[in-house]
N, C-alpha and C positions, 0 to 999 in steps of 0.2 A: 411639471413643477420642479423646483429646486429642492428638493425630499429633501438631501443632508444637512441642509441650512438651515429646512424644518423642524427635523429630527428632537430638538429639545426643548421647544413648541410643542409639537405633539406629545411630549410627554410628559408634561408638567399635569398634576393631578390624577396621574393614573400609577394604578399601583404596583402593576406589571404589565411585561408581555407576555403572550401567549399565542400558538398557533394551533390547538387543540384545542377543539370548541368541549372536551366532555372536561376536561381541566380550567376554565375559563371559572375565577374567581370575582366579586366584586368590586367592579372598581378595574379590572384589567382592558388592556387596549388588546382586541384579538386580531390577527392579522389571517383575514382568508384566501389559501392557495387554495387555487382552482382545480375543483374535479367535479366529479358527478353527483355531489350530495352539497357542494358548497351553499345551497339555499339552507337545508336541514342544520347545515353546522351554524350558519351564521344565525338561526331562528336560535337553535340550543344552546350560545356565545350569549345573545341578548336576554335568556333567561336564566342564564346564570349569573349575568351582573354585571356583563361587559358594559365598558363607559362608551368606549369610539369602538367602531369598525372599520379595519383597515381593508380592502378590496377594490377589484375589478370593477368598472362602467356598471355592470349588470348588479352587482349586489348592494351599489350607489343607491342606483332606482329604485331598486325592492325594498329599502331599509331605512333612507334616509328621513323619511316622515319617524320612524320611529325612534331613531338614534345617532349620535352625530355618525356620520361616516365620511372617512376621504378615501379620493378616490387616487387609485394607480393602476398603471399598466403593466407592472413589472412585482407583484408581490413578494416573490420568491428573494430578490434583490434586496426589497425594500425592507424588509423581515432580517436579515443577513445586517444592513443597514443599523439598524433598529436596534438589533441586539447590542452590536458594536457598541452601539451609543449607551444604550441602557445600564452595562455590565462596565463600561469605562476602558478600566486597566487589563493592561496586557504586558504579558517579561517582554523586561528591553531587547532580546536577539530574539529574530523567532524565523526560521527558513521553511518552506515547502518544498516537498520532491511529488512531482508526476513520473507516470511513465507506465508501460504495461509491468514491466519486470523489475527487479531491483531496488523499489522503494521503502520495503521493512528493511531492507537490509542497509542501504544509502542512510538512513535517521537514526539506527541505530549505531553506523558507525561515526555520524555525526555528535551523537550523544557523548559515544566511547569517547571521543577526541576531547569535547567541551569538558567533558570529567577529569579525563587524563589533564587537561591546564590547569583544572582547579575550579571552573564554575560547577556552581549548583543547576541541572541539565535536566531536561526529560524528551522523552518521544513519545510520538502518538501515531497510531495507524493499526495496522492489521494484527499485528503483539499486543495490542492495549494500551495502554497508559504504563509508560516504563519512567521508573523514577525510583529515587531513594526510598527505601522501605521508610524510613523515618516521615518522610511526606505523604507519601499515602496512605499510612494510618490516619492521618489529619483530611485527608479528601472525604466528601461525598464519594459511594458508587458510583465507579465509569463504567458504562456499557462495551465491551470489547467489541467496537463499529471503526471500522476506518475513517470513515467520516462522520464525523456527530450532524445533527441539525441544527442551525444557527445558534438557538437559543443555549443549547447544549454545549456546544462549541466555545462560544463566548464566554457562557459563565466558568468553565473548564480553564481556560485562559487564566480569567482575573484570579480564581482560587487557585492557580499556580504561581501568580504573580505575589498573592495575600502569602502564598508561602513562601517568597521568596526566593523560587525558579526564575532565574534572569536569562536564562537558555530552553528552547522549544524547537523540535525539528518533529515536524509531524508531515505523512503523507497524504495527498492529496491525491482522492480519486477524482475518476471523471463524472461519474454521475456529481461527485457531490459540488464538483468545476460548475456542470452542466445545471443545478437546481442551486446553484449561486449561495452555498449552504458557509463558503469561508471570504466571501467578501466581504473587507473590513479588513481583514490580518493586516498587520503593520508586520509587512515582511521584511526581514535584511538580506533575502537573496531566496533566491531557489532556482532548483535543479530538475533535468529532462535526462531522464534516464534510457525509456525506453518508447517504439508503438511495434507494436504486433498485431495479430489478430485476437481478440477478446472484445465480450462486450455487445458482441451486436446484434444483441437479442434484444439489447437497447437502444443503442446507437444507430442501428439498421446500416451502415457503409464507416469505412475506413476513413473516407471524407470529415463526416462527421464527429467519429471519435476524436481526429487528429484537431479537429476545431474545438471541440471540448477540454482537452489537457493543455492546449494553446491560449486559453481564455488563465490558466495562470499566469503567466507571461504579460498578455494584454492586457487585462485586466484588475489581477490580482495585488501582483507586483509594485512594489512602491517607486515611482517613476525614478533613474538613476540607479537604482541598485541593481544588484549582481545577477545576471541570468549564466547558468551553468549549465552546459548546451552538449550532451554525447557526439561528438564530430564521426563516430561508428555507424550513427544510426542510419540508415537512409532516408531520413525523413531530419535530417540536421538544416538542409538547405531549406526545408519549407516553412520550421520553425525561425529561423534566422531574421528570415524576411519578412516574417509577421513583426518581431519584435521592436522595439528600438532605445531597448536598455542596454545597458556595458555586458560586455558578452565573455564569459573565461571559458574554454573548449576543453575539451578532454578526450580523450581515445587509445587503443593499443594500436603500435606500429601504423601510425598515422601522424601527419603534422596535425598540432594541436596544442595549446597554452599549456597545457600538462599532458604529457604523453610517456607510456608506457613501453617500454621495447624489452625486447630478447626473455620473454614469460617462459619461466620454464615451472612446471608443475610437480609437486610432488604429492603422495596420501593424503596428508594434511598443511599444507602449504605451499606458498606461491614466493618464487624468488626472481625481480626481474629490474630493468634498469628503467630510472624513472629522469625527465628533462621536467625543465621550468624556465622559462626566462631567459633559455640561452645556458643553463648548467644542469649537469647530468650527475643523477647520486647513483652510484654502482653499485648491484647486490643488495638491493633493498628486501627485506624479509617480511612477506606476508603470512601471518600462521593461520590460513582461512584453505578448505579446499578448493578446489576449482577454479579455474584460469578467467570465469568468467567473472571473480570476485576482486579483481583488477581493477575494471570500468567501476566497482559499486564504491570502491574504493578511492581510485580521481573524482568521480564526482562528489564524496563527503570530503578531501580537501580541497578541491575547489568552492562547496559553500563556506569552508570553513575557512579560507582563505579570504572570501570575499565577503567572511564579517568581521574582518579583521586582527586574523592570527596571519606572520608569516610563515612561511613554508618550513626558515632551520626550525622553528618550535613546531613541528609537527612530524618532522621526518621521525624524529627518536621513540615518538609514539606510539609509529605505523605496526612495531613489532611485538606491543603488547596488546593490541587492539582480540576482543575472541570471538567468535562464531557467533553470529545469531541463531536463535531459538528454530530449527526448524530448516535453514535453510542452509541445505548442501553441509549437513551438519553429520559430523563420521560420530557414526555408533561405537563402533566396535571390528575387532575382528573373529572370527569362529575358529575353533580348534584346527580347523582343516587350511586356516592363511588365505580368508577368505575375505574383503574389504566389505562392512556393510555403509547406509548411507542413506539419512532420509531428508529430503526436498521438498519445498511449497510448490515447485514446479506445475504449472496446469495450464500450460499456454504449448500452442506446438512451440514457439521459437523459445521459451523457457525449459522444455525439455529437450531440445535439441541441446541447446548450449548444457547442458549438466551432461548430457550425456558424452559430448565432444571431450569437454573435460574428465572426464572418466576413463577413456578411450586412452591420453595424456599417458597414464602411470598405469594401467590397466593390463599385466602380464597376457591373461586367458580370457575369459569371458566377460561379455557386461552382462548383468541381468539388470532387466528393469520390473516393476509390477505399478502398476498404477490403473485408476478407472477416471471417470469423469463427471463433476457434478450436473443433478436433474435442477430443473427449472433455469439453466442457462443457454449458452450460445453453443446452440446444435451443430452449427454447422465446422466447429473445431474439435471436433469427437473423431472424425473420420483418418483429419488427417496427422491426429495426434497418434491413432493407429498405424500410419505411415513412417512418420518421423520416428516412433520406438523399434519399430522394426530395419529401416532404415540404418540405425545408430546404434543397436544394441544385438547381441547375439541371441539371446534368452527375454521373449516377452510374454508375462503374465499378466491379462485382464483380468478384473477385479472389482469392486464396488466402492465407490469415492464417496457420494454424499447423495444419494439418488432421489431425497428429498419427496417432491409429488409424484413422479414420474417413477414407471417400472423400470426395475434395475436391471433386468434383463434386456430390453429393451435398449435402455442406455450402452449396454455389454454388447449388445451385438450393430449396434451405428457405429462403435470402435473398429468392430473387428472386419468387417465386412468381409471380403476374399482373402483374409488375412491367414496364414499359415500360425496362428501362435495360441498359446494353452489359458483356458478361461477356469477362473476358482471364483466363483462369488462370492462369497464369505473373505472378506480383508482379511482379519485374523489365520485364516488357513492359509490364506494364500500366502501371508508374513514367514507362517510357518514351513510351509514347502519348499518356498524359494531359498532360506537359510538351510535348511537339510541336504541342500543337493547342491550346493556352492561348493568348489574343490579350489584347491591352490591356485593363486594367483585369477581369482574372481574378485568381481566386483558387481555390486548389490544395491541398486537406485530405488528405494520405495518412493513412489515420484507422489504429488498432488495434495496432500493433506499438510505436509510439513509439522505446525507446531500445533496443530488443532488439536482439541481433548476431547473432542465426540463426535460422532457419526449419526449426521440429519436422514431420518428415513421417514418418512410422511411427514407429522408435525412432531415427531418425535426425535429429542436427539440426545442419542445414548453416548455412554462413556466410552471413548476410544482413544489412545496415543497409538501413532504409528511407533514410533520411540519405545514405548514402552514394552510393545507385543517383539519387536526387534529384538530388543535388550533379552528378552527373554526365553526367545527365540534360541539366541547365540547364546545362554548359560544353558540352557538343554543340553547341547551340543560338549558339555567342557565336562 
């Protein structure tokens, strides 16, 4: 059927959506995504007061004597759909970033820019809901989810739009690509950051992944508009070819619509020569650690260019642009001239690149400490133990978010034949690695970044890396 055409059809006398049948009011249209109880929910939906039933062939049959239902093949979509319609308004600019790596960082510095012109801006993604304090005292509770679920998503939108945010740059995971949770966004561009391995605990192959974060692109994207493409990545040329939107590149020391040359790194900042168009601006001043904050940087002005800022109104900004929360963000240093430094890092190719750049300005030693979340993709435990020891002088395993799973367990699929020193307790182990850091170290607390607690069964207690750091190095003084 022609759903979108439908869409205001189906909605006429019903008083909401809903895709929680234990939330399903009078009067609401419930839409059933399919699992193992979906008979139960749609029976609990139709005693709660639902008017229509939205579902699958199968729950047509079972229900339609009792209550209107139509019928779809694609609920997850059509729900995504639905809300769009339902909720209406959305702020005039609004971009996506995918990628394994670099997407709190890319929205945030998309925000920084829109702010620095002068709009009223916000981000969304793994940080939360970032926006003027003055506006989100006027919000509803946001969930800190990277990706909301339609209904959520949507109505997040228009109450940003009721407040008068005419700028949104939010990240886009792949699940939430994959269970079709942001189609509808009326996008003015979006950006491809990165693919690594992650994920495929879900995804089950790279194949797959890479077709899910693609589905923003094909999909999502509002046909004509800006696709902002990493020409670094090796997976540029597969994305390319799926697409057939106007395309702006970006990469270091590569040809590319914006490109990056001669990066040289320092503690807390990146100084390097940036083209465009055929003109090269020299000595451009990044005040962000790590060289690897270049790329996160071309691709938030290249969305930002392809909503239409030019490039001289962005170059003078690049140099008050600051650190996001968490990521590759310097602590401090310890009485002994020691670099500390903590990172969202949890990808092998996430901590390679932090650690390459550390490597950069790094007199003496690296130290790294980092562990790896339970109930994820097992099979990047092993060789995130490889790649730390690989790239770093000094490695400490540790306990990340061990969730259902024994954290011991998790500690020893790290470490396997590994030559390096295991603390279970994070906090000690915070502690250790700062006491024994001498001149001219440096100090990656890798994996948690800007998180404020530590998931251990279904518990999750208070923790900043950040903060056990900080505290760490006043010991020390």
């Amino acid at each position: 059927m022609q759903f979108e055409k439908s869409l205001d059809h189906l909605l006429k006398g019903v008083s909401s959506v809903c895709a929680d049948s234990r939330l399903v009011k009078p009067g609401d249209l419930f839409v059933c995504i399919p699992c193992e109880r979906e008979i139960e929910n749609v029976a609990q939906a139709i005693a709660n007061g639902a008017s229509v039933i939205l579902g699958s062939p199968k729950i047509v049959s079972n229900f339609s004597n009792q209550i209107k239902c139509v019928e779809t093949l694609n609920p997850r979509l059509d729900l995504s759909l639905l809300a769009k319609t339902y909720f209406k308004t959305q702020p005039e600019t609004i971009v996506a970033v995918t990628g394994t790596n670099g997407k709190s960082s890319v929205v945030s510095l998309v925000q920084q820019f829109w702010q620095l012109l002068g709009y009223k801006a916000a981000s969304l993604g793994t940080l939360g809901l970032e926006v003027d304090a003055n506006v989100l005292s006027k919000l509803p509770p946001v969930p800190p989810l990277t990706t909301y679920d339609s209904l959520s998503f949507f109505k997040l939108l228009k109450n940003l739009a009721v407040a008068e945010i005419s700028h949104v740059a939010f990240e886009a995971s792949s699940h939430g690509l994959d269970q079709y949770r942001i189609h509808g966004s009326k996008l003015s561009a979006a950006g491809f950051t990165s693919l690594t391995q992650d994920h495929l605990d879900y995804h089950l192959t790279m194949e797959n992944y890479l077709e899910a974060k693609a589905k923003l692109f094909t999909e999502v994207l509002t046909p004509g508009k800006i696709s902002v493409l990493n020409a670094n990545s090796p997976y540029f040329e597969n994305i390319k070819l799926m697409i057939t939107n106007p395309i702006v590149s970006y990469g270091v020391d590569i040809t590319a619509d914006l490109s990056a040359t001669q990066v040289r790194t320092y503690a807390e900042k990146v100084i390097f020569n940036l083209s465009y168009n055929g003109e090269t601006t020299h000595n451009l001043i990044l005040n962000l650690a790590g060289s690897f904050q270049v790329e996160n940087l071309l691709c938030a002005m290249g969305l930002v260019i392809g909503t239409g800022t030019p490039l001289a109104d962005i170059l003078p900004l690049v140099p008050l642009l600051k650190s996001v929360n968490g990521r590759m963000e310097f602590i401090g240093q310890t009485s002994t001239e020691a670099d500390v430094y903590v990172d969202y890092a949890h990808t092998p190719d996430a901590l390679e690149r932090s650690l390459k750049s550390l490597r950069e300005h790094t007199k003496n030693h690296i130290w790294v400490l980092f562990g790896c979340g339970g109930d994820r993709d097992k099979t990047k435990r092993s060789i995130m133990g490889k790649v730390a020891t690989s790239f770093a002088d000094k490695v400490i395993i540790t306990d990340d978010n061990p969730r259902s799973e024994d954290p011991a367990t998790i500690r020893q699929q790290i470490i396997g034949e590994l030559n390096v020193k295991e603390i279970a307790d994070r906090k000690s182990a915070i502690m250790y690695c700062v006491a024994h850091l001498v001149k001219g170290d440096s100090l990656l607390i890798a994996g948690k970044g800007h998180e404020m607690g530590q998931i251990i069964g279904n518990t999750t207690y208070p923790f900043s890396d950040r903060q056990h750091a900080e505290t760490a190095i006043a010991g020390l003084k």
